[in-house]
C-alpha positions, 0 to 999 in steps of 0.5 A: 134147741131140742133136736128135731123129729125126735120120735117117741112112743107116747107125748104127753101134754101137759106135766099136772096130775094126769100127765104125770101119773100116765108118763110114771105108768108108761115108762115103767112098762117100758115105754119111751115116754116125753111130756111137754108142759108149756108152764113152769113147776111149781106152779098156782093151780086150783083143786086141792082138796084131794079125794080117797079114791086118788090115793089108790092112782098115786098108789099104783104110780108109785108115787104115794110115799113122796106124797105122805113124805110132803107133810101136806094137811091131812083130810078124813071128810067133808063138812056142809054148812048152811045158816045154822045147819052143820052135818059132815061125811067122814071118808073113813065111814063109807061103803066102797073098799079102799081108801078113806083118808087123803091130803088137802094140798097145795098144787103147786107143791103137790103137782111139782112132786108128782112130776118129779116122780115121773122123771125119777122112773126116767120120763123127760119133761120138757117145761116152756114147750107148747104144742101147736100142732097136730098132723097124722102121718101116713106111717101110723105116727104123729107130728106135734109141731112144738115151739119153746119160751125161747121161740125155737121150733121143731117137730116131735113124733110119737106113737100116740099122744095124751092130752092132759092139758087141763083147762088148755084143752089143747087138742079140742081146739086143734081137732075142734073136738070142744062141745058145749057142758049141759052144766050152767056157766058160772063165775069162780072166784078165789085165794090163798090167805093166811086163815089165822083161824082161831075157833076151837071146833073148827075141824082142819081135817075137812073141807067146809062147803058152805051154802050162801043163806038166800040163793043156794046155787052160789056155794063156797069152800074153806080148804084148811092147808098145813102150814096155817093157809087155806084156799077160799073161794065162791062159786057163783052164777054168771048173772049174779057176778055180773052184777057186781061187775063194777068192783074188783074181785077180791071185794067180791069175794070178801062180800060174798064171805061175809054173808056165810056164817061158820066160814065168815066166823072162822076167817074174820082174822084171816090175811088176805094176802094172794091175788084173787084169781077167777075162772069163768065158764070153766064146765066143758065137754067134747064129742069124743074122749079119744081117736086113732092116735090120741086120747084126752086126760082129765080136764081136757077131756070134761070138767063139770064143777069144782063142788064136790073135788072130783077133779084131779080124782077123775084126771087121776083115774083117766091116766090109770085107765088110759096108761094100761090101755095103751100099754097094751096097744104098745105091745101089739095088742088090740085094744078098743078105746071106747069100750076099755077106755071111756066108757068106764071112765064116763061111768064115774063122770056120769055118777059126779055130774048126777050128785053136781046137778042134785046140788044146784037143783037143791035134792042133794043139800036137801039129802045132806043137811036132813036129820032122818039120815039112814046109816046104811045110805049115808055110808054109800052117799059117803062113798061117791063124795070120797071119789068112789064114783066107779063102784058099781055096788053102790047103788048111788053109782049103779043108779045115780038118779035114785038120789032125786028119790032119795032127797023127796023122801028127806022132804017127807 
């Protein structure tokens, strides 16, 4: 039993990329710092094909050289298949300075590292712990009220609290913060196998993002790992799912397989072996990213789609912006979270959900698989799928929408 009303500078929920990158940055400025995971590590997650952008986060955390160390796949891009059209990005051809490789992981593996170099700097995690309540106290602290796996209960205090609970979004259903996405809902279903894949130009060091031949809403993904797995999975509209409603969903997902192309040749050995997983609904919002005592990290906060990776680079870059922010409010500095804190994180959230709306109203696949490509503007859209979505020289970024324009003149 955990002692009750400890106090602490900063709680942090949730032990996954976010949280721990935050607790590392806080608690080497000093900072008294607890993260309360209600999971054990490691643990399946999905979101494993890493963006360079993320390097930099990992970089600042400390935390890059376990990361290399790993062994994890390495990964330069990011290649499209449709029918018979085949294109590809490389990272390292990009506009924005900075990094142009990273890893395809396995988050299991990744996020227990991560968190293991939180505790290095000196963080404490406590796992099997969940938060179930959140007070504002009158001297300008916190009480979350917690319970174990072992049904032991108690309060903890803090100065300010980050939610990085991901899909548990376990302050927007305390504060009722949770607002609907203007992202359609859609069915998400995946695995890990044995891939046994055996086509010689078949490129590990990339994701493969195919497109379905008929309805070019429902798309797909092959996340080669090192080890001779790779993540595969679908992501398919409600309506169509619930049309296959009657069959398992590993049947779904083989048949939706077997209607791609490249993936389908490249998988025709693979070992289905891993239970299929599915998320549904999964694009949220929330009318506010943070509060007098609180702010929300990555998913918690908004997830728009898993299409282009962005993730666990948004989660990342949330806890960079976050952890300095209140670093400074620690100190005794003054701080406005709104303007040091969301709105640069929605800048980048914003240029994603842009290319995410541009890729199921068709404008980005239009753009991508063209062959008038100019070099100049491939490298700047290279630059927002390599998780470059901040960089306001990019006129991609600094004006999302003009890739609608972008993709009618591709239709020309």
């Amino acid at each position: 039993m955990h002692s009750a009303n400890g106090s602490f500078d900063v709680v942090i929920i949730g032990a996954g990329p976010s949280g721990a990158v935050a607790a590392a940055n806080l608690t080497r400025s000093g900072h008294n710092v607890l993260v309360l995971e209600k999971q054990y590590f490691p643990r399946f997650s999905i979101g494993e094909s890493l963006l360079p952008q993320s390097m930099e986060f990992l970089q600042q955390a400390g935390m890059l050289q376990a990361v290399i160390e790993a062994g994890f796949q390495f990964k330069n891009g990011a290649a499209f298949a449709n029918k018979e059209q085949y294109d590809f990005f490389d990272f390292r051809e990009k506009f924005s300075p900075g990094w142009g490789t990273t890893y395809q992981v396995q988050r299991a593996q990744f996020d227990k590292i991560l968190a293991d170099c939180a505790v290095k700097e000196g963080t404490e995690i406590r796992y099997g712990h969940a938060v179930e309540s959140y007070t504002e106290l009158e001297n300008n602290t916190v009480q979350l009220h917690v319970c174990d796996d072992q049904n032991n209960e108690y309060d903890v205090s803090a100065k300010f609290v980050l939610d990085a609970s991901g899909f548990g979004r376990v302050l927007p259903k305390l504060l009722n913060l949770e607002k609907e996405s203007t992202l359609s809902t859609r069915v998400s279903l995946f695995t890990h196998v044995e891939d046994r894949i055996g086509l010689k130009d078949f490129d590990r060091n990339k994701i493969l993002i195919s497109v379905h031949p008929e309805n070019s809403e429902i798309w797909y993904w092959l996340i080669p790992f090192s080890n001779g797995r790779s993540s595969v999975g679908v992501v398919l509209p409600r309506s169509v799912y619930e049309q296959h409603q009657d069959q398992e969903d590993e049947l779904i997902l083989k048949h939706f397989i077997t209607q791609t192309g490249k993936m389908c040749e490249s998988l025709t050995e693979a070992q289905f072996d891993t239970a299929v997983g599915k998320l549904a609904g999964y694009s949220s919002d929330v009318t506010q990213m943070s509060g007098k005592h609180f702010a929300l990290l990555g998913n918690a906060g908004e997830f728009l789609d898993p299409v282009f990776s962005s993730g666990v680079t948004i989660a990342l870059k949330s806890a960079s912006l976050a952890s300095a922010v209140l670093d400074k409010q620690l100190h005794g500095e003054q701080v406005d979270w709104l303007s040091e804190y969301e709105q640069p994180l929605k800048l980048g959230i914003n240029t994603f959900r842009t290319f995410v709306e541009g890729w199921y109203d068709g404008s980005l696949q239009t753009v991508i698989f063209t062959e008038q490509k100019n070099p100049a503007i491939k490298e700047m859209i290279s630059s927002v799928l390599a998780g470059y979505a901040w960089d306001t020289n990019n006129p991609y970024v600094n004006t999302p929408k003009r890739l609608h324009v972008l993709a009618q003149l591709c239709q020309k």
